[in-house]
N, C-alpha and C positions, 0 to 999 in steps of 0.2 A: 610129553615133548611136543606135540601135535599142537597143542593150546602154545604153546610157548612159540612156535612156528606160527601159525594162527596172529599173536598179538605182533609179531617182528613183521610177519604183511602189512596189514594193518597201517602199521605206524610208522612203514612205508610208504606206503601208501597215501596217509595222512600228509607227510612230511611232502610228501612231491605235488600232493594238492595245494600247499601250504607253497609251496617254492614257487608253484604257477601264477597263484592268485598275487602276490609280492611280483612276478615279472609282471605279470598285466598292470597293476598296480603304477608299475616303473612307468610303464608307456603311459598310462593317463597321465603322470605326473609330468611329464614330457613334452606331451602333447600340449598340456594344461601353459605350459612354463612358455610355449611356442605362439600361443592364440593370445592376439591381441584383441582387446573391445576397442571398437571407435564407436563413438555418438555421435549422433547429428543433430547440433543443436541449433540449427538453419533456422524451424519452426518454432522453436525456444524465442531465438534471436528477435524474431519478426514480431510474436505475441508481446516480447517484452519494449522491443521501437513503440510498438503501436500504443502501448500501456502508457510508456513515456509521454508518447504526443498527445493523450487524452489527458494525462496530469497536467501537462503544461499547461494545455489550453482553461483548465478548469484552475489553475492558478493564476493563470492572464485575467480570466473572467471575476475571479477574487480579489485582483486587485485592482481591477476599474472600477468594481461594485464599491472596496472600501475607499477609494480614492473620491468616486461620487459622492461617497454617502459622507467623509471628511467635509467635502467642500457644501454641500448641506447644511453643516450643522456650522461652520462657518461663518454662511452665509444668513442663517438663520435667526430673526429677531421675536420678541415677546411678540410685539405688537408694530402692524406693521409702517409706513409712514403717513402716509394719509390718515389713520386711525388716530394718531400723536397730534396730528394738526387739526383735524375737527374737535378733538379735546377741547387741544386749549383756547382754539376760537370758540366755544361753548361756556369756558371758565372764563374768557374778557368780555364777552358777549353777559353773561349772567353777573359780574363783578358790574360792569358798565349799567346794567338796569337793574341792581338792586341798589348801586350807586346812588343814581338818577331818581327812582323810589324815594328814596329817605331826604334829599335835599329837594325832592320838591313839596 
């Protein structure tokens, strides 16, 4: 009988350890349900204005560079003018005295 008294402590025992840890349990859950997180995303905010103003600027500068470099290519010839006109004063010049050559 003693063993059987013995196991019914026990598992009183057990049971009211069991009923504590379930109330504590409550209160965290409680507590939990109570506590709000706030963030501060001030330092967030700032890193990412800053991020902004650095892309823009590097897209400003992207597109003065392809807008230059448009108007380069444009403006860009083989050969340029002065080069076109000593030419062909070089072909009326050389036609004119191989001309002059053969008919004299």
């Amino acid at each position: 009988m003693t063993k059987l008294e013995e196991l019914t402590a026990l598992m009183v025992n057990e049971i009211n350890d069991f009923k504590n840890s379930v109330e504590n349990l409550e209160k965290i859950n409680d507590q939990l349900k109570d506590t709000k997180i706030k963030m501060d995303l001030s330092e967030y905010r700032t890193m990412i204005y800053s991020h902004q103003k650095e892309m823009k600027s590097y897209l400003d500068s992207i597109e003065r560079f392809e807008s230059r470099f448009n108007y380069k290519l444009e403006q860009a010839k083989i050969y340029p003018n002065w080069a076109v006109v000593v030419f062909i004063v070089c072909i009326v010049v050389t036609v004119v005295l191989v001309s002059y050559m053969f008919l004299k």
